[in-house]
C-alpha atoms as one frame of an Amber mdcrd trajectory, in Angstrom:
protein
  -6.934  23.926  -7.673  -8.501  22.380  -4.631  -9.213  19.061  -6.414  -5.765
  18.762  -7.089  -5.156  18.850  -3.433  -7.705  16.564  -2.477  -6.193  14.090
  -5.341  -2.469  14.750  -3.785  -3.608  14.645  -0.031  -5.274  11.094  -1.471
  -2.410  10.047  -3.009  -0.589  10.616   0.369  -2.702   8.877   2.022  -2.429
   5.659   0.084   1.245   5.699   0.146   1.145   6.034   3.554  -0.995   3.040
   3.855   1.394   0.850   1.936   3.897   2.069   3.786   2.394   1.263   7.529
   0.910  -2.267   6.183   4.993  -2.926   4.614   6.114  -2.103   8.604   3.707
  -4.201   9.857   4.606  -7.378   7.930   7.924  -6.556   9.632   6.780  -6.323
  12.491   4.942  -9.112  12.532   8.467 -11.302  10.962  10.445 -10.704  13.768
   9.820 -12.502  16.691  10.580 -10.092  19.453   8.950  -7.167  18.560   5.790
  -8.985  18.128   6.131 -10.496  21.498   6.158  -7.079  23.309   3.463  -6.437
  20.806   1.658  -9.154  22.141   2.422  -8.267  25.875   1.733  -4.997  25.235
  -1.620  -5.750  23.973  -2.782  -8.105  26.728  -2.126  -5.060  29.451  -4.290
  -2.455  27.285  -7.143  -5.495  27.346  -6.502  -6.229  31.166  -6.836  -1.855
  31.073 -10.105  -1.636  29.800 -11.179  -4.394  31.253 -11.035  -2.957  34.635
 -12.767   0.429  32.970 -15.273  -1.578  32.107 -16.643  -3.366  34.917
């Protein structure tokens, strides 16, 4: 029995995969999300830059 949850909790896993790399093609298609993406991004690298000096 607890193979067949490790082979379910797998099989999860890998649909859940497809299904956050099928969002991010999305995401990355329309133009305004991926600019507050992008903005978004920068800030977190300004972030840790200052965490890191």
């Amino acid at each position: 029995m607890k193979g067949a949850v490790a082979i379910d909790d797998q099989k999860w896993k890998v649909e859940q995969d497809l299904r956050t790399l099928a969002e991010a093609e999305e995401i990355k298609k329309d133009s305004k999300r991926m600019a507050a993406v992008k903005a978004l991004a920068k800030q977190k690298i300004a972030d840790m830059q200052q965490i890191a000096k």
